[in-house]
C-alpha positions as CSV (number, residue, x, y, z in Angstrom):
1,X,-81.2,40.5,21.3
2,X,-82.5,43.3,19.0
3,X,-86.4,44.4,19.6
4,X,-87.0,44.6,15.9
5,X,-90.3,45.1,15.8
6,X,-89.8,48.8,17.3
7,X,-88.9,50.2,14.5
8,X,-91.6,48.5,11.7
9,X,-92.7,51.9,10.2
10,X,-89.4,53.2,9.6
11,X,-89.8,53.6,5.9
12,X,-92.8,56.3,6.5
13,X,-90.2,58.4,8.6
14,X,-89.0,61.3,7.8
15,X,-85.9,61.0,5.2
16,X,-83.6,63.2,8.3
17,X,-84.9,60.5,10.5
18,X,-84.8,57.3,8.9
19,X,-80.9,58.1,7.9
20,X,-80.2,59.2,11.8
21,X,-81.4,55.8,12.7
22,X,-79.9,54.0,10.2
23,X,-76.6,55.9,11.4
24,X,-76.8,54.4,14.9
25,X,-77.6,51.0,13.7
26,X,-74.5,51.4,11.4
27,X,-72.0,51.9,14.1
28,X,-73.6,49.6,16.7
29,X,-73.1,47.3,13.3
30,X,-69.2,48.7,13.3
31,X,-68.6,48.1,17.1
32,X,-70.1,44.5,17.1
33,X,-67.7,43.3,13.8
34,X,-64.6,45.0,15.7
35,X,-65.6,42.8,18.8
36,X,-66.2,39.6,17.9
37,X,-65.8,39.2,14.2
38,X,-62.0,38.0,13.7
39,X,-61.7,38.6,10.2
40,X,-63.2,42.4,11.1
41,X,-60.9,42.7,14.0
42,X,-58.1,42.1,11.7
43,X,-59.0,44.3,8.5
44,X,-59.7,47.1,11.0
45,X,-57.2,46.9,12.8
46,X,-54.9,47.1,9.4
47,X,-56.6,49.9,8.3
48,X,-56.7,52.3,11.3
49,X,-60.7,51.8,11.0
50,X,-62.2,53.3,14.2
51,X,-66.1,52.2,14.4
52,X,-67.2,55.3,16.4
53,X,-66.1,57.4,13.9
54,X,-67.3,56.1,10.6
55,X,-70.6,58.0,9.7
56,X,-72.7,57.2,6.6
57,X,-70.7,60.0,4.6
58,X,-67.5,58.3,5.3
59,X,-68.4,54.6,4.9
60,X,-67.1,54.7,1.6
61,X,-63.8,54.6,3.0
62,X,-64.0,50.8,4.2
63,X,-63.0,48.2,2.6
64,X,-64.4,45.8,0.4
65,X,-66.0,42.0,1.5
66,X,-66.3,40.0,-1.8
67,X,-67.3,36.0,-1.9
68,X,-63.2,34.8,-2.4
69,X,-63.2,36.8,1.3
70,X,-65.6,34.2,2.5
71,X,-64.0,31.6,0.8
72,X,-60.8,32.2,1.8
73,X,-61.4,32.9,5.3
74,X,-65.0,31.3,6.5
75,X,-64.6,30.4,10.3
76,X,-62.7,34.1,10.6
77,X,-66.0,35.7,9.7
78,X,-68.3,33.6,12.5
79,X,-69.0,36.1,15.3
80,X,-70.5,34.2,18.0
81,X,-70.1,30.5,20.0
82,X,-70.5,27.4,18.5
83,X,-73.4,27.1,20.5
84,X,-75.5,30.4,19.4
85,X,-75.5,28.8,16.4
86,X,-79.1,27.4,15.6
87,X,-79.1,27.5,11.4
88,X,-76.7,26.7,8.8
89,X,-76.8,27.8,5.5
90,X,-74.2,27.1,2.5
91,X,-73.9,29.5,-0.7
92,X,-72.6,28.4,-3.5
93,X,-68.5,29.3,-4.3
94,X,-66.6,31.6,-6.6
95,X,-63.0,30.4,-7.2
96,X,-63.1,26.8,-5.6
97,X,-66.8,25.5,-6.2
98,X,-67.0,24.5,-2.6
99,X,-70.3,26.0,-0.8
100,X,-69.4,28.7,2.3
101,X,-71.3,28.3,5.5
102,X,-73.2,31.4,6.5
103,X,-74.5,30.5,10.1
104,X,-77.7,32.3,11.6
105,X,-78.2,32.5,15.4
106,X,-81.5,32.8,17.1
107,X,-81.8,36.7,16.9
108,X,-80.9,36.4,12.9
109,X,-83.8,34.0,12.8
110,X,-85.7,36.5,14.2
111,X,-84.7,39.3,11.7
112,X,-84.8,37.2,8.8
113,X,-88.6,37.0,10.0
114,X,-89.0,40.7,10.6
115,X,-87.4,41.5,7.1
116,X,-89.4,39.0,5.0
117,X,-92.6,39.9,7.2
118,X,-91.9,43.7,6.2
119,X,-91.7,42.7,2.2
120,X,-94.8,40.9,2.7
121,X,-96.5,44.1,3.9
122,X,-95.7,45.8,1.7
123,X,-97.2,43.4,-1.4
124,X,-100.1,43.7,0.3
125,X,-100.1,40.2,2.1
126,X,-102.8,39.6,5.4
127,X,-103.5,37.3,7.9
128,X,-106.0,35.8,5.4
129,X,-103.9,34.7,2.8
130,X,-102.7,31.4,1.9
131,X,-99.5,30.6,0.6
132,X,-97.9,28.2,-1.5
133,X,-94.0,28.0,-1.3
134,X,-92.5,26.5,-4.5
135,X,-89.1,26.5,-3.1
136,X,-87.1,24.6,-1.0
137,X,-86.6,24.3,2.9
138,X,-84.2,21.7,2.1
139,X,-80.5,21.5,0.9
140,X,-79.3,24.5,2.9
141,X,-81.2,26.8,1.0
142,X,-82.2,30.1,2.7
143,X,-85.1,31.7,0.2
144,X,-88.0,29.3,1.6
145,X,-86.8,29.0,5.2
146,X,-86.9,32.7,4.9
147,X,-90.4,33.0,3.0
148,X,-91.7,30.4,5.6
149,X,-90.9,32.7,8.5
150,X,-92.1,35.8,6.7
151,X,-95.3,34.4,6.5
152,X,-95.5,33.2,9.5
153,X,-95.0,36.3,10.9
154,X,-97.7,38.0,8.6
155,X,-99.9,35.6,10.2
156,X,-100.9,33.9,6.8
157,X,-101.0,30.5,6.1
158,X,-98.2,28.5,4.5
159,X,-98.2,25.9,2.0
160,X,-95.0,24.1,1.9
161,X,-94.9,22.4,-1.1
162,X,-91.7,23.0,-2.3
163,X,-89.2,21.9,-5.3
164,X,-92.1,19.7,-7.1
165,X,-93.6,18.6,-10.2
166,X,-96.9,20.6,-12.3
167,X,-99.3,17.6,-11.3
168,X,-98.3,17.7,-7.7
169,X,-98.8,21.9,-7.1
170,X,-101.9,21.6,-9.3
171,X,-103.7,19.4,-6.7
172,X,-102.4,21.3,-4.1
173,X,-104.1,24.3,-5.6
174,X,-107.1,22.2,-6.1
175,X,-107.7,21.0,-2.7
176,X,-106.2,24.2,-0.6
177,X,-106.9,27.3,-2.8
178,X,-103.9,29.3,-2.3
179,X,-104.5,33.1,-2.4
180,X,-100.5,33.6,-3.4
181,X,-97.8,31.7,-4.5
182,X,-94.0,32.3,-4.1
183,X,-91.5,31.0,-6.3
184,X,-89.4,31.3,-9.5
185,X,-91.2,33.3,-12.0
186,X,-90.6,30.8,-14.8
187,X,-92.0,28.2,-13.1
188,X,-95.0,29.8,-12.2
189,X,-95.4,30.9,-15.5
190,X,-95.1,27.2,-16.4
191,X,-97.3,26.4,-13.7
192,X,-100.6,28.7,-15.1
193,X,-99.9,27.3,-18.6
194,X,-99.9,23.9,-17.4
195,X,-103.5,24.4,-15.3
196,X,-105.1,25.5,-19.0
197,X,-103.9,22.7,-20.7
198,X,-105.2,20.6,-18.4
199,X,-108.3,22.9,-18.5
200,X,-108.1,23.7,-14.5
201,X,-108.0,27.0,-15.4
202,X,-110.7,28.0,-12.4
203,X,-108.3,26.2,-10.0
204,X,-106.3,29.5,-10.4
205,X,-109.0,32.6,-10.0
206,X,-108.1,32.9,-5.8
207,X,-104.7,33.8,-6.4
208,X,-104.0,37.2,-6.5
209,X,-100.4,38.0,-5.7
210,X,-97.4,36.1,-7.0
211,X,-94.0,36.9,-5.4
212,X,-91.2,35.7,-7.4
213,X,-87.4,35.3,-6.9
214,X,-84.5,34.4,-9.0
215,X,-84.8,36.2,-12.0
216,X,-85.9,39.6,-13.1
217,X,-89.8,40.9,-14.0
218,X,-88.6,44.1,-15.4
219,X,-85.8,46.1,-17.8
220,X,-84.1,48.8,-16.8
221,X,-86.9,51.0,-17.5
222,X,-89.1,49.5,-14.9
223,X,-91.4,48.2,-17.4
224,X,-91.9,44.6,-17.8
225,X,-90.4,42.0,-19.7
226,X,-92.3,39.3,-21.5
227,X,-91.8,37.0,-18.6
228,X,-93.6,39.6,-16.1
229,X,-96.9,40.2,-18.6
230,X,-97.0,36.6,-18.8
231,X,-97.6,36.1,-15.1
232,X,-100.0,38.6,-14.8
233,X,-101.6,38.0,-17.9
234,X,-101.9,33.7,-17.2
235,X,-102.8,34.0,-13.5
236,X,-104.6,37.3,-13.2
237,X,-102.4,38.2,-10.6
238,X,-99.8,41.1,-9.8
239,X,-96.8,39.8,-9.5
240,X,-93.7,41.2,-7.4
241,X,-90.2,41.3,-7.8
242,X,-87.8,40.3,-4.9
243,X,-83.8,40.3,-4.7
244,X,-81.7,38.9,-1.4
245,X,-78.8,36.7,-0.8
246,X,-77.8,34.0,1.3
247,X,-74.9,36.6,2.2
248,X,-77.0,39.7,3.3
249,X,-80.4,38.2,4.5
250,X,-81.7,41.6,3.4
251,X,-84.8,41.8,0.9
252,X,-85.3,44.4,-1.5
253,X,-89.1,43.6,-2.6
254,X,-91.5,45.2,-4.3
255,X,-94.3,47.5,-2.6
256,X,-97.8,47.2,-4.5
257,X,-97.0,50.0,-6.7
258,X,-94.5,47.6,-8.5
259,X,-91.7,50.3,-9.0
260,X,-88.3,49.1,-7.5
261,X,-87.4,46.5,-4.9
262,X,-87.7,48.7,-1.2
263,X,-85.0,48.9,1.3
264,X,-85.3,48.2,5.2
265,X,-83.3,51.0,6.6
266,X,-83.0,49.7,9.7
267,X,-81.4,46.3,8.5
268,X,-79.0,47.7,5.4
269,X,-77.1,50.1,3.8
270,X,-76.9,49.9,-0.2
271,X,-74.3,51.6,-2.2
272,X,-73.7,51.0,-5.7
273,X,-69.9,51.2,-7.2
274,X,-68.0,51.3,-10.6
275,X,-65.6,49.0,-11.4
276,X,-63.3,50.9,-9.3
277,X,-65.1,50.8,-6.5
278,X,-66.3,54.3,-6.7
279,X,-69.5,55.4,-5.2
280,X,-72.1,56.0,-8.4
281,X,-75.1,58.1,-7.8
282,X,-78.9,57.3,-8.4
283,X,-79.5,56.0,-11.6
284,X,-76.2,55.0,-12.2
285,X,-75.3,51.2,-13.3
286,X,-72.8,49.6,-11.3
287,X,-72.3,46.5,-8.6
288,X,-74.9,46.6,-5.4
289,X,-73.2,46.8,-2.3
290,X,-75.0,45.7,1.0
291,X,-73.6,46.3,4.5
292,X,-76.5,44.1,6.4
293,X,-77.0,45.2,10.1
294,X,-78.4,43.7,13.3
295,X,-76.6,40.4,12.5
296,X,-75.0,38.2,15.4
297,X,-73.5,34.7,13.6
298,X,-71.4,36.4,10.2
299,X,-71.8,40.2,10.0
300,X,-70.9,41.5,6.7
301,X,-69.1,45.1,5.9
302,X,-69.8,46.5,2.6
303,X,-70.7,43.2,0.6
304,X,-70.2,43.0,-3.1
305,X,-73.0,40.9,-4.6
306,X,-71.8,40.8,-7.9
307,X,-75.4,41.7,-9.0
308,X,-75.5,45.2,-11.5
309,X,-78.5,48.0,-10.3
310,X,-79.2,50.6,-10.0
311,X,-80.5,52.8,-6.7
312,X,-83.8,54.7,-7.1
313,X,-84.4,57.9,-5.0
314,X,-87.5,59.1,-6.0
315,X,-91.1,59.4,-4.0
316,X,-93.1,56.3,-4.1
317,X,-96.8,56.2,-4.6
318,X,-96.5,53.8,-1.5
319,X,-95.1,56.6,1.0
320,X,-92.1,55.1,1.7
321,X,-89.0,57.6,2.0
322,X,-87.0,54.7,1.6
323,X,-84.0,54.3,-1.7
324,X,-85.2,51.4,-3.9
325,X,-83.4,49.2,-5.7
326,X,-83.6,49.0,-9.5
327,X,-84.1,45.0,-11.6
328,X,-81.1,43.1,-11.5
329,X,-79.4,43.9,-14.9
330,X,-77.1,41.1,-14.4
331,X,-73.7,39.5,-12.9
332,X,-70.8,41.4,-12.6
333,X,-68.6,38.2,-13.7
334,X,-71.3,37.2,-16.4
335,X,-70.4,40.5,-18.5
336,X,-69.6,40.1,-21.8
337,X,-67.4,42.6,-24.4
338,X,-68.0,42.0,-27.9
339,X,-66.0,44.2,-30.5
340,X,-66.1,46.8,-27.6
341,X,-69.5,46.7,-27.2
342,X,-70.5,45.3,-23.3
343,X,-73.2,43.4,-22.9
344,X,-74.9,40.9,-19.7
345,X,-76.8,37.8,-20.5
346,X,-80.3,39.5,-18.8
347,X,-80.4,41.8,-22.1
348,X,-80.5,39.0,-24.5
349,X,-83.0,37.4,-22.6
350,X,-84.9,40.3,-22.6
351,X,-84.6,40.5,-26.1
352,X,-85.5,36.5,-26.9
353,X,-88.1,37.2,-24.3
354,X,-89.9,39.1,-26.8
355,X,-89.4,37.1,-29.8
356,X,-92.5,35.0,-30.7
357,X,-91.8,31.2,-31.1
358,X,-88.9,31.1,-29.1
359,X,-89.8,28.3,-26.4
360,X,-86.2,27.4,-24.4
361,X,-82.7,28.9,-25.2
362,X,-79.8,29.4,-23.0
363,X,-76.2,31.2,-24.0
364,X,-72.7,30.4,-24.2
365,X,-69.6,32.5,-24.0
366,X,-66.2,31.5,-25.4
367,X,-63.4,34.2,-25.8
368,X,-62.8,35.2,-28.9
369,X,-60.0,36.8,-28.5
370,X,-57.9,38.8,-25.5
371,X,-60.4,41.4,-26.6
372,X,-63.6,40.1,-27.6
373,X,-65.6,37.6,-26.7
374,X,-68.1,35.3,-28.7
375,X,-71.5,34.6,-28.1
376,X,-74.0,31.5,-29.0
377,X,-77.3,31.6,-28.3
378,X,-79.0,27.6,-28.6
379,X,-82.9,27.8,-29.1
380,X,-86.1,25.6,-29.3
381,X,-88.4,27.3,-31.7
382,X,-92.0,26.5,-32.4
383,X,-93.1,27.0,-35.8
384,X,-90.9,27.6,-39.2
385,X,-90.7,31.4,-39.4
386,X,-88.2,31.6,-36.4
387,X,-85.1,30.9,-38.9
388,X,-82.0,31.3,-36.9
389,X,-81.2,34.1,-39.3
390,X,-84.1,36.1,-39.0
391,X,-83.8,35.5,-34.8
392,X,-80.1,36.8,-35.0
393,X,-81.3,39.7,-37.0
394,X,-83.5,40.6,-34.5
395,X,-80.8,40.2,-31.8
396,X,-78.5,42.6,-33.4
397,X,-81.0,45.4,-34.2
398,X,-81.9,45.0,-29.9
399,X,-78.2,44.4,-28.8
400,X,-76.0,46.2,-31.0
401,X,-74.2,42.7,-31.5
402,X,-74.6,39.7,-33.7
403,X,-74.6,36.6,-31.4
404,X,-74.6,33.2,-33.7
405,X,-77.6,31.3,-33.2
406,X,-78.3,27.5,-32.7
407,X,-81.3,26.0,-33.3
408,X,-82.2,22.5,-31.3
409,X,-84.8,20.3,-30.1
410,X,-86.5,21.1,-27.3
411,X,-86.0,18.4,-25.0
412,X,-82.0,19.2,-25.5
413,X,-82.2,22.2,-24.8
414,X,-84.3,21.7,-21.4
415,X,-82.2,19.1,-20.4
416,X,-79.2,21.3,-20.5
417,X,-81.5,24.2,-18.6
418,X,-83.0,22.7,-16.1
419,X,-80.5,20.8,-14.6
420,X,-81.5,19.1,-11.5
421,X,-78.1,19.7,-9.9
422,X,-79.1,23.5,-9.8
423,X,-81.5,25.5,-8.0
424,X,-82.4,27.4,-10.4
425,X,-82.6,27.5,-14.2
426,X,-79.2,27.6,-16.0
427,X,-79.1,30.3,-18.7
428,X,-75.9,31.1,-19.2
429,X,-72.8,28.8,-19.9
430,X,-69.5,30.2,-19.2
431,X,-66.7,29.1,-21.1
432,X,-64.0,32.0,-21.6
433,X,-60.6,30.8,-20.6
């Protein structure tokens, strides 16, 4: 079992160091797959792929792991006994709908910890804080078993309240005055609205940091979107951006200077690719790629989220000599072309983000044509002067497209949002053939 801790202030290395040690992690990373891995001892084996001598120059020459991998082949990719295995965890499917295990031994416990305690650090979290978790532990879900242990290892306190309602968080920040709060953004946002309606607004003044997951804070100019001046503007709290998955268990989080999402060296490689599967260079939008190291129960090789970035090498205020990773700009399989224009649902969010009286919307997306795809953006409005008209104008002069706009109640169009089959809020309706 790994000694993670030995390695904690890597990111203040030297960049010649931090890459010579992320070079022997790498192939230590190569050997294990190759040895106990079945689906990696049978793709290597296929492709001549010798572990000792793939560098990080080189590792651009390995094949792909995409979800329909996982799918297809699930028990292939466990790399340890049945008894090893102390966590299950299921992410959702790509082709068949039917969750994929992704199973954790003790020692991934342990790094998951180490990773999650690192991001935490880095925000600026202490032993003194107090934390309340508005995700889930439940369900198979990793983001709040993972926040749990982070915090745990800061040394902070933990509030585990979970997947509830406005009234039952608000007395939980009455009675245990939390000093930061994790979650999704637009329910925390929710969440600081509803405590001034209910004129609780002092209930809020000891929280300082809010850490939120799910969906974006920031464009891709690293400024933020109406959703991220909200937080800080309701709560009087910075608030941090965070991006994982259940299939790297590898956080890219925000340091306190709040300019790209940090990467652990020592537990990843990121590369971003064009739709080729060309390596791009920094700056350059394409699909993140993860190869997650230091894992015993389902090592990954060169993971494709699906997620667009972008990779960020310059100096951070922080002094970190780590990359960072850019907002997420959106789903590779959620990409839209309309006319030949492309386009990802996080831009016209963005853009309805900053519209005033928009309350709730979410998107649909039929095809058009073998070409061309057609867009419907469903709204609840408050007030007159949002006439779908006038909003669509708005969206084109943003966009470059005209996306037809629906206006509805706003209990319809929650209802078809916040689904309580989903962990998350559900934006974006796919329907192209």
């Amino acid at each position: 079992m790994r000694n993670f801790r030995k390695y904690k202030k890597i990111s203040f290395f030297s960049h010649n160091r931090i890459q010579s040690i992320q070079q022997r992690f790498l192939r230590k990373h190569l050997v294990y797959c190759k040895e106990h891995s079945p689906f990696y001892q049978r793709l290597f084996k296929r492709h001549k792929i010798n572990p000792e001598k793939t560098s990080l120059d080189n590792l651009c020459d390995l094949p792909f792991t995409d979800k329909e991998d996982i799918e297809r082949n699930n028990d292939e990719f466990f790399a340890t006994s049945p008894e090893r295995i102390v966590d299950i965890v299921l992410s959702s499917g790509t082709t068949t709908g039917k969750p994929t295990k992704i199973v954790y031994t003790e020692s991934d416990l342990k790094r998951l910890a180490y990773n999650e305690e690192k991001s935490f650090l880095g925000c600026g979290f202490t032993a003194k804080d107090v934390v309340l978790l508005t995700c889930t532990l439940d369900r198979c879900f990793v983001a709040g078993l993972a926040y749990y242990l982070g915090i745990r290892a800061v040394g902070a306190t933990a509030i585990r309240n979970g997947l509830n309602s406005l009234e039952s968080h608000g007395e939980v920040i009455q009675r245990m005055r939390p000093t930061a709060i994790v979650g999704v953004p637009s329910f925390i946002r929710k969440l600081g609205i509803f405590l001034d309606e209910e004129k609780r607004t002092a209930q809020k003044k000891n929280v300082s940091k809010l850490v939120c997951i799910g969906e974006p804070l920031r464009g891709e100019d690293l400024r933020f979107l109406k959703l991220g001046k909200d937080l800080e503007e309701i709560w009087n709290a910075k608030a941090y951006s965070t991006y994982s998955s259940s299939e790297i268990v590898t956080t890219f989080c925000e340091c306190a200077a709040q300019q790209g999402g940090h990467l652990h060296p020592d537990l990843a490689v990121i590369e971003i690719v064009d739709d080729n599967g060309a390596l791009l260079g920094a700056g350059e939008k394409g699909e993140i790629v993860v190869t997650p190291m230091s894992i015993e129960g389902m090592p990954l090789v060169r993971f494709k989220t699906g997620d667009i970035s972008f990779i960020i090498d310059k100096p951070c205020s922080c002094g970190r000599n780590t990359l960072m990773l850019g907002p997420i700009l959106g789903r590779k399989q959620q990409m839209m072309k309309v006319h030949g224009t492309t386009i990802y649902p996080q831009a016209i969010y963005s853009a309805l983000e900053e519209i005033g009286g928009v309350k709730e919307y979410y998107i649909t997306v039929t095809s058009e044509s073998e070409l061309s795809d057609a867009i419907e953006v469903h709204l609840a409005v408050e007030g007159s002067s949002c006439a779908p008209e006038t909003i669509q104008d708005k969206l084109q002069a943003r966009l470059r497209v005209k996306p037809r706009v629906l206006i509805s109640d706003e209990g319809s169009i929650r209802e078809q949002v916040y689904n309580p089959k989903s962990r998350k809020p559900i934006h974006f309706i796919d329907r192209r053939r």
